[in-house]
C-alpha positions as CSV (number, residue, x, y, z in Angstrom):
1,X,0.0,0.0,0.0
2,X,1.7,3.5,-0.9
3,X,0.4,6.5,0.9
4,X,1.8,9.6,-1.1
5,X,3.3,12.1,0.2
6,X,0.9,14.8,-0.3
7,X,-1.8,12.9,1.4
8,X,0.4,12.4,4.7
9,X,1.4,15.7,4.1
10,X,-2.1,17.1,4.0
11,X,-3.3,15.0,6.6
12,X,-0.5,16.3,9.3
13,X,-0.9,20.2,8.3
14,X,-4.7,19.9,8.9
15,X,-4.1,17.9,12.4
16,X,-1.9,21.1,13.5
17,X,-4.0,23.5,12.2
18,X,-6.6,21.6,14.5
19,X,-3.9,21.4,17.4
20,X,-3.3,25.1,17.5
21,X,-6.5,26.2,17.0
22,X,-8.6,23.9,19.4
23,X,-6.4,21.7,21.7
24,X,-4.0,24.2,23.1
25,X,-6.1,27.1,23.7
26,X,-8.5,25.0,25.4
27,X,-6.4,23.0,27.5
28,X,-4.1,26.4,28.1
29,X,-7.8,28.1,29.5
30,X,-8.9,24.9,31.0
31,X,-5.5,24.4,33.2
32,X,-4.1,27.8,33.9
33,X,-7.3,29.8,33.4
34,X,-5.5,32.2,30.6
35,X,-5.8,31.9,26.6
36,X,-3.2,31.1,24.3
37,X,-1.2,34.5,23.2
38,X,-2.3,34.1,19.8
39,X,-5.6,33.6,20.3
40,X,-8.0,36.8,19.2
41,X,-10.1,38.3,21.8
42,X,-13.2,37.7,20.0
43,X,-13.3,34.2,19.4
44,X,-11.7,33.6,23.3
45,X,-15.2,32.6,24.8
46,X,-15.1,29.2,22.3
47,X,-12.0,27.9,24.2
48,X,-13.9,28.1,27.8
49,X,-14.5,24.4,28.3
50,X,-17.9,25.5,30.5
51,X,-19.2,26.8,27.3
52,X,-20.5,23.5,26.7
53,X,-22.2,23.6,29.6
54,X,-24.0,26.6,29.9
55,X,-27.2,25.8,31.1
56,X,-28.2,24.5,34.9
57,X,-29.5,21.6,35.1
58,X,-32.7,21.3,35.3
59,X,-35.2,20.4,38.3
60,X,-36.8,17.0,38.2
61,X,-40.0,17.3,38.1
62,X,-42.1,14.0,39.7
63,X,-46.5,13.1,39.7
64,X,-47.7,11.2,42.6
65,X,-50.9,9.8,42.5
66,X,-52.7,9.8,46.3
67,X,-56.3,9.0,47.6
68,X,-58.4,9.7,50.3
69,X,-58.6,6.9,53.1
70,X,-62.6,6.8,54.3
71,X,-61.8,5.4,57.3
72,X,-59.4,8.2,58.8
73,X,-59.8,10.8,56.1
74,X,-56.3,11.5,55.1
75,X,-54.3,11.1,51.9
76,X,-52.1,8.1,51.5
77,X,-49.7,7.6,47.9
78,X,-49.9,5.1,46.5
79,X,-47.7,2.9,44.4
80,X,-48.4,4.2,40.5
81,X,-46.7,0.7,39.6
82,X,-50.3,-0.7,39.9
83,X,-52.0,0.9,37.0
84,X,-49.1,2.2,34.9
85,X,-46.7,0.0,32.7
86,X,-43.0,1.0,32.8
87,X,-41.7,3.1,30.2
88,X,-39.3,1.3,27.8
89,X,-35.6,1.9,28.7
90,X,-36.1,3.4,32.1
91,X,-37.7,3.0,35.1
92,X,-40.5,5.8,35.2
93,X,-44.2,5.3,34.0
94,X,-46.6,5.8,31.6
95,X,-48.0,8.3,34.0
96,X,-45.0,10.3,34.3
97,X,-44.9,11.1,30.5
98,X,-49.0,11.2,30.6
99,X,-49.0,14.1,33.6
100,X,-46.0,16.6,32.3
101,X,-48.4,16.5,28.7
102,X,-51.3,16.9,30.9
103,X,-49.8,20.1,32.5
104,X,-50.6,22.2,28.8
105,X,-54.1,24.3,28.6
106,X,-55.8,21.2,27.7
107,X,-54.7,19.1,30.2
108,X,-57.7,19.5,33.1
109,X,-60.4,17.4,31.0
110,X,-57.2,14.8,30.3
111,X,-56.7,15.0,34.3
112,X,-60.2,14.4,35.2
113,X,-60.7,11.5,33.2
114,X,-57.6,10.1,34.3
115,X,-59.2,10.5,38.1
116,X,-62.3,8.7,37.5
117,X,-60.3,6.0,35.3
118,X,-57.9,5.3,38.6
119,X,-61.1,5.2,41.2
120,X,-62.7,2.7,38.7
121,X,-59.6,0.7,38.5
122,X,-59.0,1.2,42.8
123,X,-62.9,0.0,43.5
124,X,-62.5,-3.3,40.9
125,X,-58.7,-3.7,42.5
126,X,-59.5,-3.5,46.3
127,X,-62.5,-3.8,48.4
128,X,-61.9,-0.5,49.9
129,X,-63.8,2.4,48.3
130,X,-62.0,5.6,48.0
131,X,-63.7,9.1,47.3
132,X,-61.3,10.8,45.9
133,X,-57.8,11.5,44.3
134,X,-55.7,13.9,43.8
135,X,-52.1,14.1,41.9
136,X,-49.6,16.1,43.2
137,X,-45.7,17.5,41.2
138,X,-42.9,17.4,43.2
139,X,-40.0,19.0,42.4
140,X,-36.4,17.9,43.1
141,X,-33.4,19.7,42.9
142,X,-30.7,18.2,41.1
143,X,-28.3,19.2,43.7
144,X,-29.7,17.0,46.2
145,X,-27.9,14.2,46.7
146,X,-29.8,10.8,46.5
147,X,-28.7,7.6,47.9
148,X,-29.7,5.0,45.3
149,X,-30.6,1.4,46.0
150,X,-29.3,-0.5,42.9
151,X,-30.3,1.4,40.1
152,X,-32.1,4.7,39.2
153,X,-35.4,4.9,40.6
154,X,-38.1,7.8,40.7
155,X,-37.7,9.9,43.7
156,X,-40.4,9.0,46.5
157,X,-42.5,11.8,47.9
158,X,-41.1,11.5,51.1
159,X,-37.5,12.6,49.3
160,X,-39.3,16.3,48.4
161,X,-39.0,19.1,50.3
162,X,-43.2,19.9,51.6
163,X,-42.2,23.6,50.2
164,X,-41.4,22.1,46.5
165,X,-44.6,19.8,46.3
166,X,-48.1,21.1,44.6
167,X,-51.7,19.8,44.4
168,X,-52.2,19.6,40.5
169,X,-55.7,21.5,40.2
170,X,-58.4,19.7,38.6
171,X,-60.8,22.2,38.2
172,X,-63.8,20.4,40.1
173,X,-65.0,21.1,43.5
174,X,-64.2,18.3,45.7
């Protein structure tokens, strides 16, 4: 096999080019916090390595599903894992992905029928009766730091902050 010359030589002037104008500058700004000398001012901001990381991350946002006990009157959550089939390729719910679309304009009718769907499902499932349900977002910061039991797994309601938890409103008197 015979490489020519020009072809090497082509390959290794365009791998410099690359060297001097990406690598260095961004491992000079990256390790000692300056830019390359020969950098221009204006295109300096490209070599800061947090420029591909610009954004926050974002709070996880988490639907619980709870009911109103008859006997005591008080809400208990329940396990969504009941009703809802996992997700393909993770370990959330269909009713994950069903309440963040429910949260658009047209979301309350969605919301409702999903309430009288689960209290249908609850009185053929159990012999208890509920009244009512109610879904509530949680949000979690992605600061916090979880402890994990094997793998990734929805955060429970009990791992939210009371101040960063809601009552999705679903626009009937209860």
């Amino acid at each position: 096999m015979k490489i020519s010359f020009n072809k090497l030589k082509s390959h290794h002037v365009r791998s410099s080019i690359w060297i001097l104008i990406w690598f260095i500058p961004v491992c000079c700004y990256g390790l000692f916090k300056q830019h390359a000398f020969y950098v221009p001012k204006m295109i300096r901001p490209l070599h800061h390595t947090s420029g591909f990381f610009q954004n926050n991350p974002k709070p996880l946002k988490f639907y619980y599903i709870q009911v109103l006990n008859p006997e005591n009157e008080t809400w208990e959550t329940i396990d969504e894992y009941q009703f809802f089939d996992r997700m393909p390729f993770g370990n959330r719910t269909y009713f994950q992905r069903l309440m963040h679309a429910s949260r658009s304009i047209n979301g309350r009718l969605l919301r409702l029928e999903l309430k009288h769907w689960l209290l249908e499902q609850m009185k053929r499932s159990s012999n208890r009766q509920y009244r009512s349900v109610r879904f509530l977002a949680g949000t979690l910061d992605p600061a916090v730091k979880r402890t994990y039991r094997g793998k990734w797994h929805p955060a429970g309601i009990s791992e939210i902050h009371a101040s960063n938890i809601e009552i999705i409103d679903l626009g009937e008197s209860e």
